[in-house]
Every structure is written in structure tokens, then in C-alpha cells.
matplotlib code that plots the C-alpha trace (Angstrom):
import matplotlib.pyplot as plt

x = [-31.5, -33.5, -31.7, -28.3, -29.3, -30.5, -27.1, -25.4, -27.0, -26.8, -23.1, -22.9, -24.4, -22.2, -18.9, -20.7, -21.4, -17.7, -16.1, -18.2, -17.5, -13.7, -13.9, -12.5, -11.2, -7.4, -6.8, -2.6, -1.8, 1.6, 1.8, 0.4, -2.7, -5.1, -7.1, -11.1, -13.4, -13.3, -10.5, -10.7, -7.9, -7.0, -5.9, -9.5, -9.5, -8.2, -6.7, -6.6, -9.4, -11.6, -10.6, -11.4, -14.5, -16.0, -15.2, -17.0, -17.4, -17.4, -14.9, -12.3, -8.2, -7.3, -5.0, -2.0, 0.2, 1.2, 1.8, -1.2, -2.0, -3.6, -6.4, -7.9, -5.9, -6.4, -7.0, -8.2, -8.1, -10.5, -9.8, -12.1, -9.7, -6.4, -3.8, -1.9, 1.2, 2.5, 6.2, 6.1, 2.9, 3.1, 1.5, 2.7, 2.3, 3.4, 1.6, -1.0, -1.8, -2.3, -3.7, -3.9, -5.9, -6.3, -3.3, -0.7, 0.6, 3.7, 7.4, 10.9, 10.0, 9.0, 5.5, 5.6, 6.9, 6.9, 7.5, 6.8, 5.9, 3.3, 3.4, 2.4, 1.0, -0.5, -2.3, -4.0, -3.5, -3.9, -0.4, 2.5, 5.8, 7.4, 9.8, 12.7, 12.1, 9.1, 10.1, 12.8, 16.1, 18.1, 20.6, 23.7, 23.6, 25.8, 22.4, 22.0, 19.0, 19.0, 15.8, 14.2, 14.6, 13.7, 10.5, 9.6, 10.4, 8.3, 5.1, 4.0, 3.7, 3.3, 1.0, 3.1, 5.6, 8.1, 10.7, 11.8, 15.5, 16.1, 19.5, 22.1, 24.1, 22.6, 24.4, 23.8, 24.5, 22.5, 21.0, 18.1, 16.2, 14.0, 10.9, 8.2, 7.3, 6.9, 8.9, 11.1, 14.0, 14.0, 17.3, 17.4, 20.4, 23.0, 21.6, 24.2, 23.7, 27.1, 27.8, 29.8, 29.9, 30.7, 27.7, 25.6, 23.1, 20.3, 19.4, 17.1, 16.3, 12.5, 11.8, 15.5, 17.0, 15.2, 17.1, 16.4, 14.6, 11.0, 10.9, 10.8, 9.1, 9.5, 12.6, 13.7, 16.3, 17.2, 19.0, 21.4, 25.0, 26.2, 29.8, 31.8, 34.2, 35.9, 35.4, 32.1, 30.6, 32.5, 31.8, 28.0, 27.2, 26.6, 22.8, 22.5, 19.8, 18.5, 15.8, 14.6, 12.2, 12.4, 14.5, 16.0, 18.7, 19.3, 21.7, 22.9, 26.9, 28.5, 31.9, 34.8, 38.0, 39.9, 42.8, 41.0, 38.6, 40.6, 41.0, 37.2, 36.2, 32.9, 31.2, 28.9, 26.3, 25.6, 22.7, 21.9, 20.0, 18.3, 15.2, 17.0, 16.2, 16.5, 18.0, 21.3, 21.4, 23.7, 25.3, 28.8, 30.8, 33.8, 36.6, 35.5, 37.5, 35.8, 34.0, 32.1, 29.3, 28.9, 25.7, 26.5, 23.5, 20.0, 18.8, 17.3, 19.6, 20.7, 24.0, 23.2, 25.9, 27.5, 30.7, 33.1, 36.7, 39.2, 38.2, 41.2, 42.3, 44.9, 44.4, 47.2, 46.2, 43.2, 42.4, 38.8, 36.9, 34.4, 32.0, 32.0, 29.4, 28.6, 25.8, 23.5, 21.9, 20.5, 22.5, 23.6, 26.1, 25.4, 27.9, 29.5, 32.6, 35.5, 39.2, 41.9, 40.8, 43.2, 41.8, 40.5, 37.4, 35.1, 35.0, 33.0, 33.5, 30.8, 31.0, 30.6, 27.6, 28.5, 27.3, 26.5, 23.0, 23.1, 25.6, 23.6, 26.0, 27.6, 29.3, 25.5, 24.5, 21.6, 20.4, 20.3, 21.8, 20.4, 22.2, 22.1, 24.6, 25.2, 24.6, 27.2, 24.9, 27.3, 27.8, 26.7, 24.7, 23.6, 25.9, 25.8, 28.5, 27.5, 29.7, 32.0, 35.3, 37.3, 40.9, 44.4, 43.1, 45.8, 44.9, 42.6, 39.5, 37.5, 37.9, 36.2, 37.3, 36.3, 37.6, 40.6, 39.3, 40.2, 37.1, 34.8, 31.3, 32.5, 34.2, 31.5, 31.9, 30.5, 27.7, 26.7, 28.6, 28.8, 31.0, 30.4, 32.0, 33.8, 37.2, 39.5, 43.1, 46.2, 45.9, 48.7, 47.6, 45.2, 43.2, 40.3, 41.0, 39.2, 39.0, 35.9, 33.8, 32.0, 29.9, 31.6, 31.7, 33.8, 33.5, 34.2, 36.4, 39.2, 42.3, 45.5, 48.3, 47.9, 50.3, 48.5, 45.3, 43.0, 44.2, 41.8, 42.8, 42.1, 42.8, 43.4, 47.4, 49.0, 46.2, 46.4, 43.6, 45.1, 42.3, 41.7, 44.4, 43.0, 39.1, 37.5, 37.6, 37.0, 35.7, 33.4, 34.8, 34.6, 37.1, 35.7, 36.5, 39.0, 42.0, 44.7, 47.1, 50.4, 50.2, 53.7, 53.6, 51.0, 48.0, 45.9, 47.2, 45.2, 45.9, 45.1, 41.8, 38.6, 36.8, 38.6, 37.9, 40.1, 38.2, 38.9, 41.1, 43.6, 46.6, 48.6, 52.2, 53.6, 57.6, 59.0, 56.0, 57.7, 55.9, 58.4, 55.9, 54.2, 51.6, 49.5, 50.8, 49.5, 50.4, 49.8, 50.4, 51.4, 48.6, 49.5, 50.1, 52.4, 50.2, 49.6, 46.8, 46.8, 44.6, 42.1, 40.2, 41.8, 40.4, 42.7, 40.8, 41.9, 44.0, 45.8, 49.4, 52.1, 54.2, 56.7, 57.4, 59.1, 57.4, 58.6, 56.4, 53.3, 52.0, 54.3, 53.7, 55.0, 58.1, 57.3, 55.7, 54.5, 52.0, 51.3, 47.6, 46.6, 43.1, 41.4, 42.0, 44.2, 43.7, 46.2, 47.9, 50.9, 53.7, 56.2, 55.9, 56.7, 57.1, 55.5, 57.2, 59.6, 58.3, 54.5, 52.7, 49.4, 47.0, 46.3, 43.8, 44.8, 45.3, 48.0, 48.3, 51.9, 50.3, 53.9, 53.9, 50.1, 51.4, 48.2, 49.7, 47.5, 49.0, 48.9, 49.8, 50.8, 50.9, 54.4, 55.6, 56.0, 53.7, 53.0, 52.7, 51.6, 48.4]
y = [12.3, 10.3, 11.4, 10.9, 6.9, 6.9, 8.0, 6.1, 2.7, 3.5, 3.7, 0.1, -1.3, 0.2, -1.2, -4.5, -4.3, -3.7, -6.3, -8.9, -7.6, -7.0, -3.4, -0.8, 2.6, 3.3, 7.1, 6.6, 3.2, 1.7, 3.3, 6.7, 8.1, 5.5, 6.5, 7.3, 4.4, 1.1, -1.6, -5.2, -7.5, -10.5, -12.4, -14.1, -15.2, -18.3, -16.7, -13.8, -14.6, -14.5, -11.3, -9.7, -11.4, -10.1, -6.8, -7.1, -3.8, -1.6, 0.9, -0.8, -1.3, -4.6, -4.8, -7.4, -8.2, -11.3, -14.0, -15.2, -17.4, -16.5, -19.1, -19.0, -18.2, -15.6, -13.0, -9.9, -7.0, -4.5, -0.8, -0.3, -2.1, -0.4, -3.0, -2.1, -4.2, -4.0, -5.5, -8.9, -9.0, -10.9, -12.6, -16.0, -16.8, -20.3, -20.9, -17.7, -14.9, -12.0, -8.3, -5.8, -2.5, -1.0, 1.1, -1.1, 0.7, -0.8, 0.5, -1.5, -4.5, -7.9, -8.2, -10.7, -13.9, -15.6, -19.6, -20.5, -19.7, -17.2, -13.1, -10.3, -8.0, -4.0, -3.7, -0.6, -0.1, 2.8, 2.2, 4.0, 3.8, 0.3, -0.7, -4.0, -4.5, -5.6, -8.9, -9.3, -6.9, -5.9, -3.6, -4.0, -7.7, -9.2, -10.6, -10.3, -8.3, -8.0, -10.5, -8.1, -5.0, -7.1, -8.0, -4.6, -3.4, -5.5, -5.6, -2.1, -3.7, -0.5, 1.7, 4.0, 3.3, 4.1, 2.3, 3.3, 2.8, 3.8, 4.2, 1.7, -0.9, -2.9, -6.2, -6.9, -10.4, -10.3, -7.4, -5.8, -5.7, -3.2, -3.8, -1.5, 1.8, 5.3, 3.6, 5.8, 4.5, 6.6, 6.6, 7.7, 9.9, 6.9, 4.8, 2.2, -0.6, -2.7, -4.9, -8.0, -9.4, -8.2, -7.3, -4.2, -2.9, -1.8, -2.4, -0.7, -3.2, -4.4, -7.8, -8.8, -10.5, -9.2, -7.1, -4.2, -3.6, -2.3, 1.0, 2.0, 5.3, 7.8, 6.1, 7.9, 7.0, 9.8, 9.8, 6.5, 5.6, 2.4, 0.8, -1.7, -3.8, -5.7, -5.6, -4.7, -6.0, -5.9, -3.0, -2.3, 0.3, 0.2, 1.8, 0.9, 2.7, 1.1, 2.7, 4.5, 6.9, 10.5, 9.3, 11.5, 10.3, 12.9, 13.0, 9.7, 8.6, 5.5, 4.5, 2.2, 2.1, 4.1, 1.7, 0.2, -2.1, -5.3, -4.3, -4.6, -2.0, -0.7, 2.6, 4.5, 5.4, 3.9, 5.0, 3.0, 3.0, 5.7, 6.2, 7.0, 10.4, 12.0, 14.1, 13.1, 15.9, 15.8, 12.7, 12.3, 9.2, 8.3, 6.0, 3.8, 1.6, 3.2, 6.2, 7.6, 8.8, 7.5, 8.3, 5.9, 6.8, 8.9, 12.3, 15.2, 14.0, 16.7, 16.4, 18.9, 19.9, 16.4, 15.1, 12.0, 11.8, 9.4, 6.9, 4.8, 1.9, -0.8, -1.6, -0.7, 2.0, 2.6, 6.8, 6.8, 10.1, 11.7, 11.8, 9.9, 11.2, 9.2, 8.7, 11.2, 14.4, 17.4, 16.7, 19.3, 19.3, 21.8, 23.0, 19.5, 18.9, 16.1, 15.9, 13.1, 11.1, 8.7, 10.2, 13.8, 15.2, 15.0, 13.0, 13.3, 11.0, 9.0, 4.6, 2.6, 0.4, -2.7, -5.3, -8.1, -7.6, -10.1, -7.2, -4.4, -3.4, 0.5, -0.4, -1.0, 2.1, 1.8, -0.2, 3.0, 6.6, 9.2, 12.0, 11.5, 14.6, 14.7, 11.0, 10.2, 8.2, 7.9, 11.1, 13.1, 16.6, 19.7, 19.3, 22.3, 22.3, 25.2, 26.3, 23.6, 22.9, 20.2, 20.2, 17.9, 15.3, 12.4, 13.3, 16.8, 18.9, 18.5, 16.5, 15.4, 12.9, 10.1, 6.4, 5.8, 5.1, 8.2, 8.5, 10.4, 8.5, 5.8, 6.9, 9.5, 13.5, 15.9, 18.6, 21.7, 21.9, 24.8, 25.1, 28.2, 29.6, 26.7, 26.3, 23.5, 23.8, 21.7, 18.8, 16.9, 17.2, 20.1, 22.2, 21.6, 19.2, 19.9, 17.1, 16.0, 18.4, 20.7, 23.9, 24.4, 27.4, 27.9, 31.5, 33.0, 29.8, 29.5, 27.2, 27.9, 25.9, 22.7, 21.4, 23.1, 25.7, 25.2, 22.8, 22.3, 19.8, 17.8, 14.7, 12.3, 11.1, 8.9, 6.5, 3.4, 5.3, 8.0, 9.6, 10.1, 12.9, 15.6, 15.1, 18.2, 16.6, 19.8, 22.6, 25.9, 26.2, 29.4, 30.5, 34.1, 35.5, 32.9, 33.6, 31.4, 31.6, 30.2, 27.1, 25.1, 24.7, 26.9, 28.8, 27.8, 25.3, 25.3, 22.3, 21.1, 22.5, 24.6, 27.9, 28.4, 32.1, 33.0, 35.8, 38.6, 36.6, 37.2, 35.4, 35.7, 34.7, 34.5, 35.2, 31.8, 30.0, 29.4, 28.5, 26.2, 26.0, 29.5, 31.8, 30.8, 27.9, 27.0, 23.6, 21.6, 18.2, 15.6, 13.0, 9.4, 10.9, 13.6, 16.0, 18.8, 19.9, 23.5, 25.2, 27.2, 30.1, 30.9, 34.1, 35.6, 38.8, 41.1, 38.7, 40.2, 38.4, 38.7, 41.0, 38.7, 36.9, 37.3, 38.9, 36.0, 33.9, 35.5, 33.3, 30.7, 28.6, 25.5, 25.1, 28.8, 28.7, 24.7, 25.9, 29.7, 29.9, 31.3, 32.0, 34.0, 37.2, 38.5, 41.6, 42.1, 44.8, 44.8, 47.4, 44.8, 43.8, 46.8, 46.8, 43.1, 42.6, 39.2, 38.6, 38.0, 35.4, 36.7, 35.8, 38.8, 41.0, 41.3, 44.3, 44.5, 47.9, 48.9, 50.2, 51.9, 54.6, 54.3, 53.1, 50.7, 48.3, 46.3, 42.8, 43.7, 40.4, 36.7, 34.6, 34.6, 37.2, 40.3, 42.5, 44.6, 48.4, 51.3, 52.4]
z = [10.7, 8.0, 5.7, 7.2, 7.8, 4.3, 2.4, 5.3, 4.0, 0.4, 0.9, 2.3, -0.1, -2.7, -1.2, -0.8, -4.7, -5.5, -2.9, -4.6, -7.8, -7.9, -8.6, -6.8, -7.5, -7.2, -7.3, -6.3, -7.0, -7.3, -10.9, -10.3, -10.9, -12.9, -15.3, -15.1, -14.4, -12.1, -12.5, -11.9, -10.2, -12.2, -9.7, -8.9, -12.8, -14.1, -17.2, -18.8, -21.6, -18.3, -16.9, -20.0, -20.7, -17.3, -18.2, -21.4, -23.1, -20.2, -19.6, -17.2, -15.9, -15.6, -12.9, -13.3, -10.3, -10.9, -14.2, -15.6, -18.5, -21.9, -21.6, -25.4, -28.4, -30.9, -27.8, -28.8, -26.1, -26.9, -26.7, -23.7, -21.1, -20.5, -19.0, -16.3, -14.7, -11.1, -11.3, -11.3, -13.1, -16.8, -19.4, -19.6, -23.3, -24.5, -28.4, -27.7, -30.4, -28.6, -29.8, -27.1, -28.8, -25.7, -23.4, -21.9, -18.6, -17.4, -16.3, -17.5, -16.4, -18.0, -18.4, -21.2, -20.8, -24.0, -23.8, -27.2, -30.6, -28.8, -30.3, -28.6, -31.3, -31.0, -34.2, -34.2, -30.4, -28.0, -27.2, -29.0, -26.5, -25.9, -23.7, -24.7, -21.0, -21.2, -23.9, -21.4, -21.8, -18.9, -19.0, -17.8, -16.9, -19.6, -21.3, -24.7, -25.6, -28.9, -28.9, -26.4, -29.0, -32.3, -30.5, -29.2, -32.4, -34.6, -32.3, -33.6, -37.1, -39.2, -37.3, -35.5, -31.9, -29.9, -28.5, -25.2, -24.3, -20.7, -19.5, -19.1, -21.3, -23.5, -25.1, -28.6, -30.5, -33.1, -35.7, -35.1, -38.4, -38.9, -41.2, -39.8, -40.9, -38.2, -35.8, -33.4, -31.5, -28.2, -25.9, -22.5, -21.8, -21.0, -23.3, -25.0, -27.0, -27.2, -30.2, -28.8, -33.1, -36.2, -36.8, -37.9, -34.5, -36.5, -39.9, -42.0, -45.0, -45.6, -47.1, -46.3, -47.9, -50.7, -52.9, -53.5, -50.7, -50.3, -49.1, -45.1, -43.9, -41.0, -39.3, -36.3, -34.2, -31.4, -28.3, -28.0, -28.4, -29.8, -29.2, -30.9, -28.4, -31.2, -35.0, -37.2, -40.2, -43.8, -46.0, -43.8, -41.0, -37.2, -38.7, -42.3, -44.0, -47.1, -48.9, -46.2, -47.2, -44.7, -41.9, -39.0, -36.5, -34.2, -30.9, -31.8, -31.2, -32.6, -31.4, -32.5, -31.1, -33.8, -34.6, -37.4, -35.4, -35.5, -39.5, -40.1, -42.9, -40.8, -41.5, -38.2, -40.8, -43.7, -46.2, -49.4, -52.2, -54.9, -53.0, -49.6, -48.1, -44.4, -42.2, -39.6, -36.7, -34.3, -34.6, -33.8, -35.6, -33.6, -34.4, -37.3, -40.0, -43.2, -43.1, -40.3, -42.6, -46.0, -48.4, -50.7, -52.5, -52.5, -52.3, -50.1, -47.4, -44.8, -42.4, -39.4, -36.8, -37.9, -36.8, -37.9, -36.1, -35.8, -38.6, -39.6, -41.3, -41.2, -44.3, -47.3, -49.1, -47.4, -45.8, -44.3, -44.5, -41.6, -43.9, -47.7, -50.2, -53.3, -55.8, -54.6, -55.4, -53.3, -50.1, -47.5, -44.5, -43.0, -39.8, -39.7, -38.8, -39.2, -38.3, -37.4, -40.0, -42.2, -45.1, -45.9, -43.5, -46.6, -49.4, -52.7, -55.6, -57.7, -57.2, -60.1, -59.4, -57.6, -60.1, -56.9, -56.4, -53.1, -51.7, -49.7, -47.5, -47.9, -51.7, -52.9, -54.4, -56.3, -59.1, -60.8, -59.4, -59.4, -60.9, -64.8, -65.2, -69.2, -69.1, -66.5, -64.5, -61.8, -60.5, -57.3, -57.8, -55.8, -52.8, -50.1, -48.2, -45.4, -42.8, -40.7, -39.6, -41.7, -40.2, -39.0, -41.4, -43.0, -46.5, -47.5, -45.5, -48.3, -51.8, -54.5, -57.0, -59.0, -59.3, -61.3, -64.3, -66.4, -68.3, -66.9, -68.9, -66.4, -63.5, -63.1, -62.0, -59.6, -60.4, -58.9, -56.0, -53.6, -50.6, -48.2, -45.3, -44.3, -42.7, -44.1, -41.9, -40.8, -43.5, -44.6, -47.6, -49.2, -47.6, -50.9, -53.1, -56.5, -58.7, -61.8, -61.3, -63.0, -61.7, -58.8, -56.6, -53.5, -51.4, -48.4, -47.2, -45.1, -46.2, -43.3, -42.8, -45.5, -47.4, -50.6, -50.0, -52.5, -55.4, -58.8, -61.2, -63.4, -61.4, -64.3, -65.0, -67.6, -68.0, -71.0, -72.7, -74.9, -75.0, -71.3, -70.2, -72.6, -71.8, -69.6, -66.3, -64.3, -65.2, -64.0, -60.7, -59.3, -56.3, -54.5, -51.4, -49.5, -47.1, -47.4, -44.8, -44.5, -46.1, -47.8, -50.9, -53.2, -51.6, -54.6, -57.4, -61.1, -63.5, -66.4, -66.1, -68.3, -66.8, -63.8, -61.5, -58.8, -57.7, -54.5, -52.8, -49.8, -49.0, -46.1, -45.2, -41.6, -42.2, -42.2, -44.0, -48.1, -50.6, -52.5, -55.7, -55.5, -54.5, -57.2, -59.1, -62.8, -63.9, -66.6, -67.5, -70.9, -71.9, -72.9, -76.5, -74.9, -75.7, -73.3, -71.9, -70.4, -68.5, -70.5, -69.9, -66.3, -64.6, -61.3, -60.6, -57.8, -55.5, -52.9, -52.3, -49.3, -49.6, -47.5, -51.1, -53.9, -56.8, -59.0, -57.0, -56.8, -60.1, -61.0, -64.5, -64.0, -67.2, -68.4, -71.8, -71.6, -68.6, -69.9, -69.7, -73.2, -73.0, -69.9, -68.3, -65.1, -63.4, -60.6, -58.7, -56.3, -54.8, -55.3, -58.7, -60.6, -64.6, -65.3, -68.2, -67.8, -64.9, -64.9, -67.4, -68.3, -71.4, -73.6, -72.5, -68.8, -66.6, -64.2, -61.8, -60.4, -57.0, -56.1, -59.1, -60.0, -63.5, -65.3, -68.3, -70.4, -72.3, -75.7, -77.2, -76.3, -73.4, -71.8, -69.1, -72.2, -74.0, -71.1, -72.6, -70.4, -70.6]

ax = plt.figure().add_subplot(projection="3d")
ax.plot(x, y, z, "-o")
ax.set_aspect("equal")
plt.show()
């Protein structure tokens, strides 16, 4: 019985400590489970400097229900009191500089209501998720919050934090700049952010307006969607990336409305400058007016199950691309895809520097690029191209090119390019478009029902420099294992070029599908000077043709003897053909098997369609 009275009293006089005290213990509260040790109500206190200062250093939650003033300015709140906010509950901060170290423990709802020139700062805090909410956004009110998600965005200064975008739509007036290193951007599923201006949504540019800018690590934006209602900003992204060091945007989906955005000229995706690398994964680009992707300069990037669609332009003379790839080396798409563009799915070509150095928008490459190719500094370099679907696209599935100058020391080239297993059908144009390149291999591609298959050129006409039109332009491309099915004109076009291989090929013709200029049509053209320039040392090893066409037009040279390739080797074979001789142009050197009577001739001499003997 003593001992019953004893614990009985010892009991009392513990919950009279705590009333008088504040403290109580609050196993379920309104926010879940707190965490170990007693909490203290600030409604008793005056301010908020007092609350903490009768915590002191013990372990404690400080329990905010309702606004409450700073009280003393610089406040520091020490990692040994985790704040935790009941809706409604807010610091009211008017001129105040305030550091909270410890955990803040709060849902999507304001908790800081800042009057003045007051900050809220989290340097070197326990607390690494955010939510705009908490500076004030609501979604889905017609408010703008772009303040809301510059401020929750800045507060974690360069020490690590997520941003926390729950569901909902969230109006956008203004850019959010963003000047902080390991930050991550973290939607909700339903998360939008609309742009009401022409403006970019999130910008990735430290020390703007500097230029160039210093260097931002570990972006990651993952999960939201952003919309456009009306036109974007000039010649910039919806995300522009500049100089961002290792970033990753993943499950992200930008969207315009994909008749040319009130003839804006805005890219989804923009990355810029030389020290720009990253990863995009799964990020669909929809319905911009330049675009969808464009890497207009940087290296190690990676495209991952990508996609960019409907990007057009009501501008004259302007196509838009899915996905635009300039002055950068080591990048990879990897299963991306792009279709119902203006322009072709995928573009390649080099950008001469844009000599405006106030400019960083998408034309800014770099100040300098960084492929140095045989001292064409502005070229691109070590492009995978891996698997994908590149199809009913205004111009080609894929192309590279270069700008019109002619010269390539200025207009710049491709290097070291290699496109596998990918799928390029139902262009208006060409399936590939090959163009200033060299070291190029394409295998085990797909090319059906273009206007051309697979067309390699040099991709330089009469230009005022008569010099120009007989410089390699492309060169070492390498053509192994494609089916080409039914398309117009030519399944694979070759002009003008040096160290071609069309190698194990198959090409298939439905019945009514002609081709007007050929199976395989070898071209060449006249340089300012009227000089021609023929294809040299063209390889066509082991291609199997239709035998729905005409043996006449299983190779076509383009005006007989003026396109007769005369160094490089053919070995073919056909039932159709028969005796080769005026019929097929070959260089000497090739082999050519008549697959009806097992008969093998050998060219013996010249390059027009005689000097076949048996073997």
C-alpha cells in the first residue's frame, strides 16, 4: 500500500512540474507522431526569441499554432529544437534575419509570413525538403507564386534541399532563378507550373547577369509539368541550363500549344555553355516554337527514353527539330523518340559562336566549344544515337548538317558519330540525312517510306567561294545492315562524297512503291569552277535489291560517266541482272555474281558499265 501512495504522489508532482512548465508530451498530435523528448507551446511567449531561449540547449519541439513575432534579430535556432507548425501557425517576420539549424515540421501551408525586408535562411540545417507553400504559394487560386518558389528555392543556400511541389496549378509571372547548388525540384504527380509571360520557368544561370556564368552543381528537377498559355521567351528555354555541372531532369513535361506559340521562337529544354553536363530521362517536350531539346553546347550529356513532338514554327523558313544538338561532345540519346515536327526528328549541325556575349539564351554556345576536331572548333563529337523512333517528321528523322557557309574551318563538321538500331520512317523528306561529317557509322537501322532512305552528301552547293564545292565535306561513313523499305525516290543516295561503305544491306519494294531516281543512286555535282567532284572511294558490298525493279535501276549514276565512281570496290549479286556489261557502272576491281547461271565476272578495267569478263 506504501508503496502504491508513494508512486501515486510522485506522479502528481510530475504533471504539476510540466503544467507549470509548458511541457508536455504529444505521442499523436495534429502532425503525427512527434519526435522523442518534451515540446513547449509558444503561445505563453511574447516572441519567438523567448520561446527559444527557455528551451535553451535542451532537447525540445517548439510547438507553433498560431503567428508569432521574431522578437530579436539575427535569430539563430539551434539544432536542438525542431519546429513544428499547426496550420495557421507562422512566423511573422517584418526586418528579422532568421536561421533555423534545427528540423522545421510543417505541411503546405504558410508558416512564414514575411512583411518586410526579413529572410528566412537554413544554413546548415537539419531540414532538407521545402515546401513554396510555406513563403505563401497556393495552387490553383490564380496567385502568382513565382515569389513563393524563388524563396523556397534560395533559402537552402548551397547546402543541399528539396523543393516540394504538391499537386495542383501553379501560376508563374516571373523566372525563377536558380543560383544554389544540390538543389532538387520535386513534383507531385499533378504538379504544373503555368507561365502566364514570355518568360523562361526556371533558369539555371549563377551570378546572372554575369556572363559566362559561374558553374551550378547537382541540379535535379523531377516529377513536374510546365505549360505555356501564350508565347515564351526569344531564342531561351522553359528550363535553361547554363553551365550546369551533372544535372538530371527526369519525368518532367513541358508544353506549348504547337502552332508556333504566338510566333515566339521558345525551346522546352535548353542547355548552354562548354562546361554543361547531365542526364534528361524521361522528359517529354510537346508543342514548342524552336526545338524541343536543344544542347546547344557541352559534354557527357545523356537523352534517356526522350521525347519532342509537335514543335513548329510560323516563322518563314523556319523547321523545328524534337531534339537540336550543337557544339557538344560525348552525348547519347538513347531510346528517344520525336515525330510531327516542322523540321527533321533530330538535328545535328555545329553553330558558329554567337559573338553577343550579353546573349545567354539557347544561340549562346560557349565562349569556346568543345570539340576541337582538326581545328574546326565548332563542331560536335562522339554522338550515340541508340535505339528510338524518329518518324512523320516535315523535313528528315535524323540529320546532320552544318550552317551555310561552305567551308567547313568555319561552318564546322560532325565527328565520330554512330547511329544504331534506330528506326527513321514516314518523313517528307529523308529518312537519314547525312551531311559534314566525318567517321560516321550507321547499322542495323530502319529507313521505310521517306521520300529518300538514307541520303550522304556532301551538303555544300554553288557557294561564291570557288574553293568550297570541292573540299571533303563528308567523309568515313559507314552504312551496314539497314532495311529500306519502300521509300520514293532512292533507298540510299551517295554524293559528292570520300570513303563511303554500303555494307549488307536489304531493300525492299511493295509493288507500286517506284523509285524515280534509283535503288541506289550515285550523284555528283559541279563546283563554282565547274569542276566536278565525284564520289571517291565508294564501297556497295553485298546489298540485296527488289526484284520488283528494273535491273537498270538497281545503281543509277546520275549523267553516266560524269557520276561513275572511279575509285572503290562493288561486290554485288542478283537473278535479274544477268551479263553486267552496259548495264552496271562499277570501278575496277569489283565482283559482280549472276545468281541465275552461277556465272562470277570481275571488272577488268575502267569505270563505266563495261569491262566485265567472266571469271
Amino acid at each position: 500500500m506504501k508503496t502504491k501512495v508513494f508512486l501515486l504522489v510522485i506522479l502528481i508532482l510530475f504533471f504539476i512540474r510540466c503544467a507549470g512548465q509548458h511541457w508536455l508530451h504529444k505521442p499523436n498530435s495534429p502532425l503525427g507522431n512527434f519526435p522523442d523528448g518534451p515540446w513547449i507551446d509558444a503561445r505563453p511567449y511574447v516572441n519567438l526569441w523567448d520561446a527559444v531561449k527557455a528551451i535553451g540547449s535542451n532537447e525540445g519541439n517548439l510547438l507553433i499554432s498560431k503567428p508569432i513575432d521574431i522578437g530579436k534579430s539575427p535569430l539563430e535556432i539551434p539544432r536542438n529544437i525542431t519546429l513544428q507548425f499547426l496550420q495557421g501557425g507562422a512566423l511573422t517576420i517584418h526586418n528579422e534575419q532568421v536561421n533555423i539549424s534545427g528540423i522545421i515540421e510543417a505541411g503546405p501551408w504558410q508558416i512564414f509570413n514575411i512583411k518586410g525586408k526579413g529572410k528566412i535562411t537554413l544554413t546548415h540545417s537539419l531540414t532538407t525538403e521545402v515546401y513554396p507553400q510555406w513563403w505563401g504559394a497556393i495552387a490553383g487560386a490564380g496567385k502568382d507564386c513565382s515569389s513563393a518558389i524563388q524563396q523556397a528555392v534560395d533559402v537552402g543556400a548551397s547546402y543541399g534541399l528539396t523543393v516540394l511541389i504538391p499537386s495542383g496549378s501553379y501560376l508563374c509571372r516571373a523566372t525563377v532563378q536558380i543560383g544554389v547548388d544540390n538543389l532538387k525540384i520535386l513534383g507531385y504527380p499533378g504538379s504544373v507550373i503555368i507561365m502566364e509571360d514570355t518568360l523562361m520557368v526556371l533558369a539555371a544561370h549563377k551570378g546572372y547577369p554575369k556572363n559566362p556564368p559561374s558553374l551550378t552543381y547537382n541540379l535535379q528537377i523531377e516529377g513536374i509539368t510546365i505549360q505555356y498559355v501564350k508565347a515564351g521567351p526569344t531564342d531561351k528555354g522553359a528550363i535553361q541550363l547554363n553551365n550546369c555541372v551533372d544535372f538530371v531532369i527526369e519525368n518532367v513535361r513541358i508544353i506549348g500549344d504547337g502552332k508556333g506559340m504566338g510566333g515566339s521562337r521558345t525551346n522546352g529544354i535548353a542547355c548552354a555553355y562548354v562546361y554543361s553536363t547531365g542526364v534528361f530521362k524521361n522528359v517529354i517536350v510537346d508543342g514548342m516554337s524552336k526545338p524541343g531539346f536543344y544542347a546547344a553546347a557541352g559534354h557527357d550529356i545523356r537523352f534517356e527514353g526522350c521525347i519532342g513532338r509537335n514543335c513548329k514554327s510560323t516563322w518563314e523558313n523556319i523547321r523545328n527539330a524534337g531534339f537540336g544538338i550543337s557544339n557538344v561532345k560525348n552525348v547519347t540519346l538513347l531510346n528517344c523518340e520525336a515525330y510531327n515536327n516542322d523540321g527533321p526528328g533530330l538535328g545535328l549541325s555545329p553553330t558558329v559562336n554567337d559573338p553577343n556575349p550579353s546573349d545567354w539564351g539557347s544561340e549562346q554556345a560557349s565562349p569556346a566549344a568543345p570539340c576541337k576536331e582538326g581545328g574546326e572548333i565548332n563542331s560536335y563529337c562522339s554522338v550515340q544515337i541508340i535505339g528510338g523512333h524518329y518518324y512523320k517528321n516535315g523535313t528528315h528523322g535524323i540529320a546532320t548538317g552544318t550552317k551555310p557557309t561552305g567551308k567547313p574551318t568555319t561552318g564546322g563538321r560532325g565527328f565520330d558519330i554512330q547511329i544504331i538500331c534506330v528506326n527513321c520512317s514516314d518523313n517528307m523528306s529523308n529518312g537519314f540525312e547525312i551531311v559534314a561529317v566525318q567517321n560516321l557509322l550507321l547499322t542495323d537501322c530502319i529507313a521505310a517510306r521517306n521520300n529518300v532512305g538514307i541520303n550522304v552528301s556532301d551538303g555544300v552547293f554553288f557557294t561564291s567561294n570557288k574553293e568550297d564545292s570541292l573540299l571533303d565535306i563528308t567523309s568515313f561513313v559507314t552504312i551496314r545492315g539497314c532495311q529500306l523499305i519502300d521509300n520514293k525516290r532512292v533507298a540510299i543516295g551517295v554524293r559528292s562524297t570520300n570513303n563511303v561503305s554500303i555494307e549488307n544491306c536489304r531493300i525492299y519494294d511493295s509493288c507500286e512503291c517506284k523509285h524515280v531516281e534509283g535503288i541506289i543512286a550515285v550523284k555528283s555535282k559541279s563546283s563554282y569552277s565547274k569542276k566536278v567532284k565525284k564520289n571517291r572511294n565508294l564501297r556497295i558490298v553485298d546489298v540485296d535489291f527488289p526484284s520488283t525493279t528494273s535491273p537498270n535501276n538497281y545503281i543509277v549514276h546520275e549523267n553516266n560517266l560524269l557520276s561513275a565512281v572511279e575509285s572503290g570496290y562493288y561486290r554485288l549479286q542478283s537473278y535479274t541482272i544477268g551479263d553486267p556489261n552496259g548495264i552496271l557502272f562499277a570501278p575496277t576491281g569489283s565482283e559482280y555474281v549472276d545468281l541465275k547461271n552461277g556465272i562470277k565476272y570481275r571488272k577488268q578495267y575502267g569505270f563505266d558499265n563495261q569491262g566485265w569478263k567472266v571469271e
